[in-house]
C-alpha positions in Angstrom: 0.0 0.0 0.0 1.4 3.3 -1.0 0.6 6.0 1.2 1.2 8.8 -1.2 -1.4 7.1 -3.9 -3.9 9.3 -3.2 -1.9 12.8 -2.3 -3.2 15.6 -4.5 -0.2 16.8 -6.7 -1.2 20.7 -6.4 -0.7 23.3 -9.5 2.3 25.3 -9.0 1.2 28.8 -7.0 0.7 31.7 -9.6 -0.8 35.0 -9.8 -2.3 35.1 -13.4 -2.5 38.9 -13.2 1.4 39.4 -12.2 2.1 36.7 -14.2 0.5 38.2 -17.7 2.2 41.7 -16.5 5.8 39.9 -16.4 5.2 38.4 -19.7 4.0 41.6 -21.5 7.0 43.9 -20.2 9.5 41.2 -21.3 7.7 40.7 -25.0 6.3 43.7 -25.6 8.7 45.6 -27.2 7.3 48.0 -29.1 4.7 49.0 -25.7 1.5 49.2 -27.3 -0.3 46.8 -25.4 -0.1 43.6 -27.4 2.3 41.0 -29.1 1.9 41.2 -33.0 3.6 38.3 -34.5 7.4 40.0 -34.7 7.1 39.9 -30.9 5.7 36.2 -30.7 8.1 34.8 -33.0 10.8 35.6 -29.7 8.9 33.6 -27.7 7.8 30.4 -28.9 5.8 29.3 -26.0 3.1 32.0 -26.4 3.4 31.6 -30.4 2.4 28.5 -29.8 -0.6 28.9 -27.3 -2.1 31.6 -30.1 -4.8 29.7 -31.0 -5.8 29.4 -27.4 -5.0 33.0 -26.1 -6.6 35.0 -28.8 -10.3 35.2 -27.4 -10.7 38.4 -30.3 -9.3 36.4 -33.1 -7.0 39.9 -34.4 -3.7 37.5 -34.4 -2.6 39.6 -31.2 -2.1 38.4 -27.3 -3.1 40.9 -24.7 -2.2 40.9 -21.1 -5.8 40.1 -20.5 -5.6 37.7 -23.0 -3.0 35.5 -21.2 -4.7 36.7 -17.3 -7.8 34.9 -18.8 -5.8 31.6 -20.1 -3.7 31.7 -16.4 -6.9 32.2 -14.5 -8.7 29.2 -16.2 -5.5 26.8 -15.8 -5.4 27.8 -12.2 -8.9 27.5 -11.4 -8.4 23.6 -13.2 -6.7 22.7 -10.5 -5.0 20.4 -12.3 -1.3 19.5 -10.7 0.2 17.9 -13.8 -0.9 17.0 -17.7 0.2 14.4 -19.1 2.7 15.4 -22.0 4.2 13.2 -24.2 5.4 14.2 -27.8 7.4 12.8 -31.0 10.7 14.0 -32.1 11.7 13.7 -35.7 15.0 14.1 -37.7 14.2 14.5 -40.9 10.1 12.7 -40.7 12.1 10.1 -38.8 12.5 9.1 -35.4 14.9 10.3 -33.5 16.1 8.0 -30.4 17.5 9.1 -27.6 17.0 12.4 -27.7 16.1 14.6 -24.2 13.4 16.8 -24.6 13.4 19.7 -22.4 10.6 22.0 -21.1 12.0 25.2 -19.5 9.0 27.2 -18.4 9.0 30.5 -19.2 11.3 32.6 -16.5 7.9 35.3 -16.0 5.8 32.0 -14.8 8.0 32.7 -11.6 10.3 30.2 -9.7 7.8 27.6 -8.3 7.2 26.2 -11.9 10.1 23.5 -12.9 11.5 22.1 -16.1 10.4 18.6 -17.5 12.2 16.6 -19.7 11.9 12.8 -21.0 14.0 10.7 -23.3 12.8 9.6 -26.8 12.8 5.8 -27.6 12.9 4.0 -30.9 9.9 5.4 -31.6 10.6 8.8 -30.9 8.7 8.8 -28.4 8.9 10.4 -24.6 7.0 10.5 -21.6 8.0 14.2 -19.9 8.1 14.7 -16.4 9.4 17.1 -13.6 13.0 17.4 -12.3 12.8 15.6 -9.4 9.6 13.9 -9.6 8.7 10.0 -10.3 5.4 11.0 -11.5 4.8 11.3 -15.4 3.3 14.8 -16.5 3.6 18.3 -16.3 2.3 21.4 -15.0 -0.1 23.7 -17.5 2.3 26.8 -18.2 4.3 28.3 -20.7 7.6 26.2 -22.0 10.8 26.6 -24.3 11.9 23.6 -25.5 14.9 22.6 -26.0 16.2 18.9 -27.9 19.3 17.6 -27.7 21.0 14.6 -28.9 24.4 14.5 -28.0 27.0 11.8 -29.3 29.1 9.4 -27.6 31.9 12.5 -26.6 28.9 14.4 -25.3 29.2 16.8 -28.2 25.7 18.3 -29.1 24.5 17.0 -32.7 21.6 19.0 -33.4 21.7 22.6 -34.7 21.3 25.0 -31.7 18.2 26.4 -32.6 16.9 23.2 -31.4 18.5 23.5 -27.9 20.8 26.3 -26.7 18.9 29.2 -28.7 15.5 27.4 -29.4 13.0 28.4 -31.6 10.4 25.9 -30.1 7.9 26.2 -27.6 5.0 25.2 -26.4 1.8 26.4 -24.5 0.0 23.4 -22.3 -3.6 23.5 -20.7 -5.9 21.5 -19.9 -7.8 22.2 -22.6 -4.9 20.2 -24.3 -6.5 16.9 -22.9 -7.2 14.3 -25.8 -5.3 16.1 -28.4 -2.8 14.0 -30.3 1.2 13.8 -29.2 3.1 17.5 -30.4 5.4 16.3 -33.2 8.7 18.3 -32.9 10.5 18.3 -36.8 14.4 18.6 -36.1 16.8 19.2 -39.0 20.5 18.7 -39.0 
């Protein structure tokens, strides 16, 4: 009998107001309010949560945009997704790859990375540093893929790892949606 089985794993603590304000003055660099696609393409994560932010559909994330996406994750309460995702080298599997999930530094410190390992398939299972449960908490990621060789030298070009262009945003209105393919090039 495990006596942990049935302790709730609790969402990391946020503010989605300071939260949305930390993320605006680090992306908004032009000031006016919003981030137009020049200021998304900097940070992949909310890039990639577009779809989900933009309640106004005008291609545009506003603080109250992202406030209303933090308030719903937090108000989930959901302690961690499960996140598992496909990495390719050119439309093929890559094995043993790490996959990293950095969250984004204006989530604030008590959100952690994740990272997993691909198998044959390409295939990995993410999970927090330091935890033995599989999954993730809903938040705002860079992601970072290495695959290093036998001398430890990094393979991969580094906009795949040390200066990624990838991110990712993950909610629970992610649930039942298929595995996020990452395409890597060498």
């Amino acid at each position: 009998c495990n006596p942990d089985a049935n302790k709730k794993i609790e969402a990391p603590a946020m503010s989605p107001s300071e939260v949305s304000a930390n993320a605006m003055a680090a992306a908004d660099l032009n000031k006016d309010g919003v981030l137009d696609a020049n200021e998304l393409a900097k940070v992949p994560s909310l890039r990639d949560g577009l779809t989900q932010l933009d309640t106004n559909n005008d291609k545009k994330i506003s603080a109250e945009e992202i406030e209303q996406w933090l308030t719903k994750i937090k108000d989930s309460n959901v302690g961690l997704m499960s996140f598992s995702c496909t990495v390719q080298l050119n439309k093929t599997p890559l094995a043993k790859a790490t996959i990293t999930l950095i969250p984004e530094p204006w989530l604030g410190t008590t959100f952690k990375q994740s990272s997993g390992v691909t198998d044959a398939n390409g295939i990995a299972a993410l999970k927090v540093e330091g935890s033995d449960l599989p999954g993730i908490p809903c938040g705002f990621y860079r992601v970072e893929i290495s695959l290093k060789d036998e001398s430890g030298k990094e393979s991969l070009p580094r906009k795949f790892n040390a200066e990624s262009t990838l991110g990712v945003a993950v909610s629970p209105a992610g649930r039942g949606t298929s595995d996020r393919v990452f395409q890597v090039t060498k």
